[in-house]
DSSP file (Angstrom, degrees, kcal/mol; ACC not computed):
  #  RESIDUE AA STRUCTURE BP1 BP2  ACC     N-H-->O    O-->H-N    N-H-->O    O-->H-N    TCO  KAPPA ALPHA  PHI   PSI    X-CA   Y-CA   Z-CA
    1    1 A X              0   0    0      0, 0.0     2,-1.4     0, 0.0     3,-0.1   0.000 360.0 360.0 360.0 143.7   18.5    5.4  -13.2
    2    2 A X     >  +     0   0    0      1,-0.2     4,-1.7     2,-0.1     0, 0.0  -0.654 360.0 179.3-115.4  91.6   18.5    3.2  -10.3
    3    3 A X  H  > S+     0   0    0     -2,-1.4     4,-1.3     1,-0.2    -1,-0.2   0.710  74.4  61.6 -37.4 -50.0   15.1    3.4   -9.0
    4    4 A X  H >> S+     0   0    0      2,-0.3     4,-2.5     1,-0.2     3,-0.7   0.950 105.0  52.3 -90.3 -57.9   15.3    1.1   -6.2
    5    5 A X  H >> S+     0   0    0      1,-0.2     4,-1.5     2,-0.1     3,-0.5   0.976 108.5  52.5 -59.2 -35.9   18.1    3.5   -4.6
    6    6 A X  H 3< S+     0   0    0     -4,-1.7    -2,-0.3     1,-0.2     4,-0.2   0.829 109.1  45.7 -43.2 -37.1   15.9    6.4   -5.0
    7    7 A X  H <X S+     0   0    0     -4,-1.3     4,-1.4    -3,-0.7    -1,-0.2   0.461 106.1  59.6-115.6  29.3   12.9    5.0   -3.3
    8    8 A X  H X< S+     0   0    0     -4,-2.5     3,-1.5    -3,-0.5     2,-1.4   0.834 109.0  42.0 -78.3 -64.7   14.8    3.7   -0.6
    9    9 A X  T 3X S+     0   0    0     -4,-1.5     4,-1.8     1,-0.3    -2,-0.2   0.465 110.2  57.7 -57.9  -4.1   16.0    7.4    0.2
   10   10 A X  H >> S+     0   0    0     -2,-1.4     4,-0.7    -4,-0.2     3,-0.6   0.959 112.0  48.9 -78.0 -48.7   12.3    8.5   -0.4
   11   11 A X  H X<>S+     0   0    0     -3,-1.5     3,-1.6    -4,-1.4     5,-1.6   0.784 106.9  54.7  10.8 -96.0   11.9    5.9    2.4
   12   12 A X  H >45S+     0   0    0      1,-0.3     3,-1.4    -4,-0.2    -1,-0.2   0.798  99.7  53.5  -0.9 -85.5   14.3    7.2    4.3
   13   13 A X  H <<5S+     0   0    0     -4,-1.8    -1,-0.3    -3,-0.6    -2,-0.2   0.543 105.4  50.7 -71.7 -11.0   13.3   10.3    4.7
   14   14 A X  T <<5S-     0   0    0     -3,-1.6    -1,-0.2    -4,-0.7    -2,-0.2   0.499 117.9-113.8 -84.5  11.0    9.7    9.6    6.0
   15   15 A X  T < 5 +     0   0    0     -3,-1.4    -3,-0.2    -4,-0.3    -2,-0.1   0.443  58.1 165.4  41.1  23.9   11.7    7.3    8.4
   16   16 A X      < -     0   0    0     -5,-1.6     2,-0.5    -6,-0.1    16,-0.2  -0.054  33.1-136.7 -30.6 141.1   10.2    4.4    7.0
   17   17 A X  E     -A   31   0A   0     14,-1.3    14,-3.5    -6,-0.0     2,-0.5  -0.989  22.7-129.1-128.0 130.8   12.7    1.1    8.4
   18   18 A X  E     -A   30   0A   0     -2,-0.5    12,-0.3    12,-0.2     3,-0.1  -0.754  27.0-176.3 -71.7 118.0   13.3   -1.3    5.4
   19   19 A X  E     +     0   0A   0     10,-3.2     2,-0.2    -2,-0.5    11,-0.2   0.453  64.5  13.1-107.1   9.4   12.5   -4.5    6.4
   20   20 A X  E     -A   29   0A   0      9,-0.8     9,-3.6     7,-0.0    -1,-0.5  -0.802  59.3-170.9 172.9 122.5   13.4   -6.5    3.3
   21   21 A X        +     0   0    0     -2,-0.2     7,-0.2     7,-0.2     6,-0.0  -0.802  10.6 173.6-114.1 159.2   15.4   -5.5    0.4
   22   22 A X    > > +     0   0    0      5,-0.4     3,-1.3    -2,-0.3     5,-0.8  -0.293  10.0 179.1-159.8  59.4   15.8   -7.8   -3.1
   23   23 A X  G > 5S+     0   0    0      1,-0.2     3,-0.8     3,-0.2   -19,-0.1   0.877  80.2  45.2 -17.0 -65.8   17.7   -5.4   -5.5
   24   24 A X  G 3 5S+     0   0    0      1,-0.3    -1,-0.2     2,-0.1    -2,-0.0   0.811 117.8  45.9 -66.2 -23.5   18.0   -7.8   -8.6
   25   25 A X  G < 5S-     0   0    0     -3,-1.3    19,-0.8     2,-0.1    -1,-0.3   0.134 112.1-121.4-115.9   5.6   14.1   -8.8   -8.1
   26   26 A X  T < 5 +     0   0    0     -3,-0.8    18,-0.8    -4,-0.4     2,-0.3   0.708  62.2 137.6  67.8  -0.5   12.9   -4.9   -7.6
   27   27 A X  E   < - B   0  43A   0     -5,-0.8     2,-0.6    16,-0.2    -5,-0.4  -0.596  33.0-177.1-119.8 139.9   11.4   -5.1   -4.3
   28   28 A X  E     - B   0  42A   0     14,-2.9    14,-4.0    -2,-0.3     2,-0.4  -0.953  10.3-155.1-129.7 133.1   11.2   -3.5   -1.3
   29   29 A X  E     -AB  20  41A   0     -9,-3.6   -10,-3.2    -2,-0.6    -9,-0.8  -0.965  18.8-178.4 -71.3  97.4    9.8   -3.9    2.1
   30   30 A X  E     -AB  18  40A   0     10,-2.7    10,-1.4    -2,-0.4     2,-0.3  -0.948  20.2-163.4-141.2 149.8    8.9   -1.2    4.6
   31   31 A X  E     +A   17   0A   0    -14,-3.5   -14,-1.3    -2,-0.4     7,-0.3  -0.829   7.9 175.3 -83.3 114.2    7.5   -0.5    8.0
   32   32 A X  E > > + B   0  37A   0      5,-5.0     3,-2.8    -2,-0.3     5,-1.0  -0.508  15.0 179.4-132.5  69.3    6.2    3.1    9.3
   33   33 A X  G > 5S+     0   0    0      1,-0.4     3,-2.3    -2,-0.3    -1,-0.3   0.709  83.4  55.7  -5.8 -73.7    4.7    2.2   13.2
   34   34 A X  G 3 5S+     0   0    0      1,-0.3    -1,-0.4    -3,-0.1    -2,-0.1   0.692 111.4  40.3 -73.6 -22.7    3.8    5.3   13.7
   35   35 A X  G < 5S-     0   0    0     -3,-2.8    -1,-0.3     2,-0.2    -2,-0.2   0.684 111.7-109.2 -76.5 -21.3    1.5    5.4   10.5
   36   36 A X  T < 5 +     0   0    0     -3,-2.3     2,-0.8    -4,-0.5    -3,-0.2   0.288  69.9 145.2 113.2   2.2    0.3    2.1   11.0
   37   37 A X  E   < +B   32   0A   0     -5,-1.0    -5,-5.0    -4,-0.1     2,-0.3  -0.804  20.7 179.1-115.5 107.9    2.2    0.5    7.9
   38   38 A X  E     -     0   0A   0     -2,-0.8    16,-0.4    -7,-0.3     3,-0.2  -0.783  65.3 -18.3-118.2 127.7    3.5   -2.8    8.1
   39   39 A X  E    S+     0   0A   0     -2,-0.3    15,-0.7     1,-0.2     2,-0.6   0.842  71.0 178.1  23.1  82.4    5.3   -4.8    5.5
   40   40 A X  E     -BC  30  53A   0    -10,-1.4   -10,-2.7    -3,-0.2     2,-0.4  -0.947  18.9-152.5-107.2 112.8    4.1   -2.3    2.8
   41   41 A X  E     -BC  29  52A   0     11,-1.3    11,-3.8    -2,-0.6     2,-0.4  -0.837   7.0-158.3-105.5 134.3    6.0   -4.1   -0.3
   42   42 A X  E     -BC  28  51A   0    -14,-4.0   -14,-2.9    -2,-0.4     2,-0.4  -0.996   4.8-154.9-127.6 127.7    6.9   -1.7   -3.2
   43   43 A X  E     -BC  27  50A   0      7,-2.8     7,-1.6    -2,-0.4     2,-0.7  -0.787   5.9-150.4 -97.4 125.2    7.5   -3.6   -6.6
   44   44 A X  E     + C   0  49A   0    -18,-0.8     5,-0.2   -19,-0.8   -40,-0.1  -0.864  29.0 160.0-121.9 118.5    9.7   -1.7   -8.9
   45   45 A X  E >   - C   0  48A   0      3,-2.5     3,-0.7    -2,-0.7    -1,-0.1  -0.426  47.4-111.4-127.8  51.9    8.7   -2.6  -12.6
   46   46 A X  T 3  S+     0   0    0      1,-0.3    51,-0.1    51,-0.0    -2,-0.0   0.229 109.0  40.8 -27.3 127.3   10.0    0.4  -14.8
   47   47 A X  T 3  S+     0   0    0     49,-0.0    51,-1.5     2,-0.0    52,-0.7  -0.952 129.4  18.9 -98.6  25.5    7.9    2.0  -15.9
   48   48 A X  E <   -CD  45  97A   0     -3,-0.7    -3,-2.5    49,-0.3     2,-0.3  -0.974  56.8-142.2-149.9 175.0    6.1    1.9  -12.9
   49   49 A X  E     -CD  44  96A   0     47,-1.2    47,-2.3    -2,-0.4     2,-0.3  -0.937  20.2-153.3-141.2 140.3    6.3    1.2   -9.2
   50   50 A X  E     -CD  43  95A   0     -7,-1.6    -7,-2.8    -2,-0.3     2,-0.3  -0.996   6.1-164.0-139.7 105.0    3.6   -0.6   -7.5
   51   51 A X  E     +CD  42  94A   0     43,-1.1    43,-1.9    -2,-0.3     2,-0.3  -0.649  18.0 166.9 -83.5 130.1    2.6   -0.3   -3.5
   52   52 A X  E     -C   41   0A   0    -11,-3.8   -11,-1.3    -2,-0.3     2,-0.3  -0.849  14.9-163.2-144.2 160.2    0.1   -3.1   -1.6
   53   53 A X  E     -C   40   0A   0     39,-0.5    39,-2.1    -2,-0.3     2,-0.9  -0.923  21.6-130.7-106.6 131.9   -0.7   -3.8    1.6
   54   54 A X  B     +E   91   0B   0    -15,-0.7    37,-0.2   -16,-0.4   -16,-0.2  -0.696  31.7 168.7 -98.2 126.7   -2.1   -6.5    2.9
   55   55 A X        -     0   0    0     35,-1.6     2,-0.2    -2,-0.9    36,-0.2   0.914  54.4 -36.6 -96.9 -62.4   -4.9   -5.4    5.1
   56   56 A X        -     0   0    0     34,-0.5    34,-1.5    71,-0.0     2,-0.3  -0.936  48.6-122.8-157.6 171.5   -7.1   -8.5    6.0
   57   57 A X        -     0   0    0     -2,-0.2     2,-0.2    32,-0.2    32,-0.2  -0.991  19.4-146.7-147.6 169.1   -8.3  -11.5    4.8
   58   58 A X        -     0   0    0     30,-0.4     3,-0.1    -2,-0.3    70,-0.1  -0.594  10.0-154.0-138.2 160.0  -11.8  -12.9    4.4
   59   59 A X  S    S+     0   0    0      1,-0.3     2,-0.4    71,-0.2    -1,-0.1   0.707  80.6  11.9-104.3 -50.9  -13.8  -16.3    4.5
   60   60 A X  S    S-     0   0    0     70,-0.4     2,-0.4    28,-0.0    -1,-0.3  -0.980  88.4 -87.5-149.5 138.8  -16.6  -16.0    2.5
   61   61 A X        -     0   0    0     -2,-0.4     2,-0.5    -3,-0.1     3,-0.1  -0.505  40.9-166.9 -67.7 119.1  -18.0  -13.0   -0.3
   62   62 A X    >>  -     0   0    0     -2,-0.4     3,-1.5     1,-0.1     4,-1.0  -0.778  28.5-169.5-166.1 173.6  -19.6  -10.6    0.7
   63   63 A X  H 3> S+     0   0    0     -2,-0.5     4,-2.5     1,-0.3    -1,-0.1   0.477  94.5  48.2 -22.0 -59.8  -21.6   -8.0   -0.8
   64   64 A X  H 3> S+     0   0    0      2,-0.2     4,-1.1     1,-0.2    -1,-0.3   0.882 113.0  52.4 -54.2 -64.7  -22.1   -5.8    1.8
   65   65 A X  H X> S+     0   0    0     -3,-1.5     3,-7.2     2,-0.2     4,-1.3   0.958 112.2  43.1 -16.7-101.8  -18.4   -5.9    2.4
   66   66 A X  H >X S+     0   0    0     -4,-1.0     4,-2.4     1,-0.3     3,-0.5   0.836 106.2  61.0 -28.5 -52.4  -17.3   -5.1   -1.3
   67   67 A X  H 3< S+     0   0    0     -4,-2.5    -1,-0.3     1,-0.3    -2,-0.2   0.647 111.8  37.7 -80.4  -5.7  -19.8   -2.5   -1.8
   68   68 A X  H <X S+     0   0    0     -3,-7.2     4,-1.5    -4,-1.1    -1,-0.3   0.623 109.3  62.7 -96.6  -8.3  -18.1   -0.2    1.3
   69   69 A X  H <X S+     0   0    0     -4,-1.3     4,-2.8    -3,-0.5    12,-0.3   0.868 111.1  33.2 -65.8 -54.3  -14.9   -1.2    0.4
   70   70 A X  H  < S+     0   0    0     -4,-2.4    -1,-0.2     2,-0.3    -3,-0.1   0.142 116.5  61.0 -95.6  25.5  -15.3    0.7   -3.3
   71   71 A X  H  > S+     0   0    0     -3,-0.2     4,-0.8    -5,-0.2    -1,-0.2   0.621 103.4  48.3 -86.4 -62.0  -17.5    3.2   -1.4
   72   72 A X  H >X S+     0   0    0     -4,-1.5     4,-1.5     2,-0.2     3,-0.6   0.770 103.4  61.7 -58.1 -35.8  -14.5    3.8    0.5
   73   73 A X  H 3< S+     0   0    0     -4,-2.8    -1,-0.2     1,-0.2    -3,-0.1   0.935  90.0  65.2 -39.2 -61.4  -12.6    4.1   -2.7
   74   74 A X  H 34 S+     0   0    0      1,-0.2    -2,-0.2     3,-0.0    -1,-0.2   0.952 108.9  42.9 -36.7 -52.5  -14.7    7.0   -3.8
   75   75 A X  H << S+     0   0    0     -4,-0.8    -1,-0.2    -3,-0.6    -2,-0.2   0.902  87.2 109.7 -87.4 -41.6  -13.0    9.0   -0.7
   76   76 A X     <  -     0   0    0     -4,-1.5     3,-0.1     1,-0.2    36,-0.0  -0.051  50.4-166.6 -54.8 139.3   -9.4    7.6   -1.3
   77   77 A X  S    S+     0   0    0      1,-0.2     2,-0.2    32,-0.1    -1,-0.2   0.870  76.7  18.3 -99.7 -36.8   -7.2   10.4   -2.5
   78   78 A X  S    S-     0   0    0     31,-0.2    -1,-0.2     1,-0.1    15,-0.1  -0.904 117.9  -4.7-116.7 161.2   -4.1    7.9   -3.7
   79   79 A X        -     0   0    0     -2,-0.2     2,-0.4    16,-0.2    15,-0.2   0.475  68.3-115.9  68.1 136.3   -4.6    4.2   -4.3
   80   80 A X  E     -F   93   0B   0     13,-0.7     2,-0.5    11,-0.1    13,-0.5  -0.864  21.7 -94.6-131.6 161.9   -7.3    1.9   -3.8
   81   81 A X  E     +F   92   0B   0     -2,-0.4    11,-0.2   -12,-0.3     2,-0.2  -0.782  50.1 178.4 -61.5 113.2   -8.7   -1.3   -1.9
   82   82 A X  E     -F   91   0B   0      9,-1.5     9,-1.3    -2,-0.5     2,-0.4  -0.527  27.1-128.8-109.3 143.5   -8.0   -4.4   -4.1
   83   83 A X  E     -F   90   0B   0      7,-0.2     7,-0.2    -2,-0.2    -2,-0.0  -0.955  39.2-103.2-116.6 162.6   -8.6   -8.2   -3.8
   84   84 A X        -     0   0    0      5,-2.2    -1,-0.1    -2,-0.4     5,-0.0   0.072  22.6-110.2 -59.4 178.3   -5.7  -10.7   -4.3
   85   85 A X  S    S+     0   0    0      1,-0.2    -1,-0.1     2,-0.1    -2,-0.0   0.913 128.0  51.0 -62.7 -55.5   -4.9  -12.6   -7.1
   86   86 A X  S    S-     0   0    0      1,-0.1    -1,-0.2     2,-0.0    -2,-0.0   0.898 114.2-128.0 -71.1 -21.3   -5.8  -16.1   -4.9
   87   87 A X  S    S+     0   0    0      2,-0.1    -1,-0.1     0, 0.0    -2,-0.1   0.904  85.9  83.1  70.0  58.0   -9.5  -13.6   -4.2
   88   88 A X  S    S+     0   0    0      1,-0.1   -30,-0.4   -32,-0.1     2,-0.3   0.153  75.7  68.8-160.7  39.4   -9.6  -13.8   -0.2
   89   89 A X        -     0   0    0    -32,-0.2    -5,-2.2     2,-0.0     2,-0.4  -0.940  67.6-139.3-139.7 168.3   -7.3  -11.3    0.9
   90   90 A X  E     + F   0  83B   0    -34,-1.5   -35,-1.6    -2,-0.3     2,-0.5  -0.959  20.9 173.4 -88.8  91.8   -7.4   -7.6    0.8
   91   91 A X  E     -EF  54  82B   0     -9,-1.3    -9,-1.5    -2,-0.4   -37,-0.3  -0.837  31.1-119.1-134.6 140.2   -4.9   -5.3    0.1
   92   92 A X  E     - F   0  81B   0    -39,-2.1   -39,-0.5    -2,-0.5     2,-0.3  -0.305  38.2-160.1 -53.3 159.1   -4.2   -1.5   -0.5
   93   93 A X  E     + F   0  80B   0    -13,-0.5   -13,-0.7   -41,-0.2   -41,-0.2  -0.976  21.3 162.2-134.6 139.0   -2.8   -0.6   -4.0
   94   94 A X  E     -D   51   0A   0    -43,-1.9   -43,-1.1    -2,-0.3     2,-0.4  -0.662   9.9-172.5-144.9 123.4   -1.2    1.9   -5.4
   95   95 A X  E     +D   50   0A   0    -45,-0.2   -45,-0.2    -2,-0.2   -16,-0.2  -0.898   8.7 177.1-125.1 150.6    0.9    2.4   -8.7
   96   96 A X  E     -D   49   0A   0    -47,-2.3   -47,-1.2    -2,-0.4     5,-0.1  -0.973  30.8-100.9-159.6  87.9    2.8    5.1   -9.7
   97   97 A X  E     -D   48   0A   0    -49,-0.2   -49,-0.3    -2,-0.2   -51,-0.0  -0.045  20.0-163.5 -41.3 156.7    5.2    6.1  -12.7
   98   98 A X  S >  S+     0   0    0    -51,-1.5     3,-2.6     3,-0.1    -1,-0.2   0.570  78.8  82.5 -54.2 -43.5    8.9    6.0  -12.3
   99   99 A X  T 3  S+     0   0    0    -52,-0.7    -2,-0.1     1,-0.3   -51,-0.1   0.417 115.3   7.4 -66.7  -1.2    9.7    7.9  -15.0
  100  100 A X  T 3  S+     0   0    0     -3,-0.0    -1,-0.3     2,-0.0    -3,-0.1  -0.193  83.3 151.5-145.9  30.8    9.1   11.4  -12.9
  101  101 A X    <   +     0   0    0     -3,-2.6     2,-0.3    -5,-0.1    -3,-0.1  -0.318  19.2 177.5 -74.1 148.1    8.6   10.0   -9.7
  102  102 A X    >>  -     0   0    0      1,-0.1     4,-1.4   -92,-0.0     3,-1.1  -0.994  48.2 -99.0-148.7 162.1    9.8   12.7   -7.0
  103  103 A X  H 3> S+     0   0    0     -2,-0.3     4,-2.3     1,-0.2     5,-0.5   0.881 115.6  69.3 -40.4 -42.1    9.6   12.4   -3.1
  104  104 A X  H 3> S+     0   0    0      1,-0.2     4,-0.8     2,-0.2    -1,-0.2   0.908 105.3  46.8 -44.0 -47.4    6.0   14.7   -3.0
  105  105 A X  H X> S+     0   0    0     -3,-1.1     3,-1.6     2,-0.2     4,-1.6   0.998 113.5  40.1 -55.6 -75.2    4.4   11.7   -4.6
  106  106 A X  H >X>S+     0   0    0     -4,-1.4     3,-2.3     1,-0.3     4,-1.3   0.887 114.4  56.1 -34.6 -71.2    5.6    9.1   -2.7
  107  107 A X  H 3X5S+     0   0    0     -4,-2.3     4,-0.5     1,-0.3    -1,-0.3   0.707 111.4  47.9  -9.3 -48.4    5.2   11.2    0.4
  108  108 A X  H <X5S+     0   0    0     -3,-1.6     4,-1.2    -4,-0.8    -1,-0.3   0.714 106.2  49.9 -97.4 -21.7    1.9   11.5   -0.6
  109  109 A X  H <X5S+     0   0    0     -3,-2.3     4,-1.4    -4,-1.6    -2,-0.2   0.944 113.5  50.4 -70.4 -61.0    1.0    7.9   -1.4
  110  110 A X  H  X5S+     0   0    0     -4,-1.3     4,-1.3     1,-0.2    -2,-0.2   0.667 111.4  55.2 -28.0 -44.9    2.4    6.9    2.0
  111  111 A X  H  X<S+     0   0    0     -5,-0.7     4,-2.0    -4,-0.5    -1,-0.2   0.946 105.3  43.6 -81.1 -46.1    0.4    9.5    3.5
  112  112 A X  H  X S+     0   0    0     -4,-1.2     4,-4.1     2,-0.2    -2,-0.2   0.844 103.1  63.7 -83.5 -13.0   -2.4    8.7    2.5
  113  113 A X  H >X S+     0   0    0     -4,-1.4     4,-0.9     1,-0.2     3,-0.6   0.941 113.9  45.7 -61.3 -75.4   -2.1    4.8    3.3
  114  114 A X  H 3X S+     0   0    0     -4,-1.3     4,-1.5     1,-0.3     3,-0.3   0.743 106.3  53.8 -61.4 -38.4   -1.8    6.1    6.8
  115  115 A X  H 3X S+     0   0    0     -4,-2.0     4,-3.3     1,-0.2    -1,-0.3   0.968 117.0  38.2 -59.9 -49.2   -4.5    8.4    6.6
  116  116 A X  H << S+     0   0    0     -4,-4.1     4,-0.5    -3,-0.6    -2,-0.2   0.620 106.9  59.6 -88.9   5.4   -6.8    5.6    5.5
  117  117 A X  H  < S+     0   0    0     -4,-0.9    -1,-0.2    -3,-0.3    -2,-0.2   0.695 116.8  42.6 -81.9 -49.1   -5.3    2.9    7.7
  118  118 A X  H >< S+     0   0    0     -4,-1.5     3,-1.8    -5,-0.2     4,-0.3   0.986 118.3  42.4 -43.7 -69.1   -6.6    5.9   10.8
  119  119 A X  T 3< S+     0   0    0     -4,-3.3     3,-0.3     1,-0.3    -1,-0.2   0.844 121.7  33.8 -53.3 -50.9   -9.3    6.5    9.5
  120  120 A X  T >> S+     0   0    0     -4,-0.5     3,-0.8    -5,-0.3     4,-0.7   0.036  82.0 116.9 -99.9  12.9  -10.6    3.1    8.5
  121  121 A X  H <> S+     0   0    0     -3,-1.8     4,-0.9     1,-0.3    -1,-0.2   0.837  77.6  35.5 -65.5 -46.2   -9.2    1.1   11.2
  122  122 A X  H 34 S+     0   0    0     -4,-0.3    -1,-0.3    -3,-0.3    -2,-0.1  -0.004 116.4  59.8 -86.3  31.6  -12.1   -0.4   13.3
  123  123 A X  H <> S+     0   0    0     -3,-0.8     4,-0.5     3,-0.1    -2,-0.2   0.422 110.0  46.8-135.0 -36.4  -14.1   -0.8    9.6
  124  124 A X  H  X S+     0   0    0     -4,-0.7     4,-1.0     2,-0.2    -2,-0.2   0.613 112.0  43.0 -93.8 -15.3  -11.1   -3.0    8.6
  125  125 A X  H  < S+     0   0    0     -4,-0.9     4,-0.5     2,-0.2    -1,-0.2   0.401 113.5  52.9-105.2   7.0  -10.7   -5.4   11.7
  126  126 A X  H  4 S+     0   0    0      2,-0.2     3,-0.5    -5,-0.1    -2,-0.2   0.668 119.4  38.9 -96.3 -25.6  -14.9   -5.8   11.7
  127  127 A X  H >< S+     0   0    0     -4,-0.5     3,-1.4     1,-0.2    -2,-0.2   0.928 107.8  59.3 -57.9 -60.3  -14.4   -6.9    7.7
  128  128 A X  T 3< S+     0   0    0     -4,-1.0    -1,-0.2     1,-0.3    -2,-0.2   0.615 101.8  51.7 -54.5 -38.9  -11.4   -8.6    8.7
  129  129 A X  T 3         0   0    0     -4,-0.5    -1,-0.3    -3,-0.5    -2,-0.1  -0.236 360.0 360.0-109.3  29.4  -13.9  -11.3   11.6
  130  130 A X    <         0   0    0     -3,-1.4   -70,-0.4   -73,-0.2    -1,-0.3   0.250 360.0 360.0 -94.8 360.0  -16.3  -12.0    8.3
């Protein structure tokens, strides 16, 4: 099955604009203004497919921080707040099987990345000035 075309068309259909495609590499770029979702890169790594966002990034640890960040997990319905690999950036996550994926899911991952992008907006640019 060729994943990649599938979740552009899941894409597609939320009207998501691909901003960057890499076929051989699995990866995909996309934009959804109106949701608030900018260069949301989806890794496709059979058997699973892997959303982040980069949200913000941060200077110095702390606590206070981290511990509303995984507060705010507790509420998240798909996906969670993550730190990078290098550990000073921030990013949404979300991973996902392939192996049954169907648009509802997606749909619903994407939705809620916009829901918690709303919601959480002024909570993510006062982290973001730490």
């Amino acid at each position: 099955m060729n994943y990649i075309d599938t979740i552009e068309s899941f894409a597609a259909r939320l009207n998501c604009r691909i901003v960057y495609k890499n076929e051989q590499n699995g990866i995909l770029k996309i934009d959804n203004q109106p949701d608030g979702i900018n260069n949301l890169i989806i890794g496709i790594a059979p058997p699973i497919l892997i959303m982040e966002q980069y949200l913000f990034s941060f200077r110095s640890d702390n606590a206070e921080m981290f511990k509303k960040l995984l507060q705010k997990n507790r509420d998240t319905i798909h996906g969670a707040f993550v730190i990078s690999e290098d550990g000073n950036k921030v990013l949404f996550r979300y991973t996902m099987q392939l192996g049954n994926i169907d648009f509802i899911e997606f749909e619903g991952a994407i939705n809620s990345l916009g829901l918690l992008l709303s919601e959480y907006a002024q909570q993510i640019i006062d982290f973001s000035k730490l």
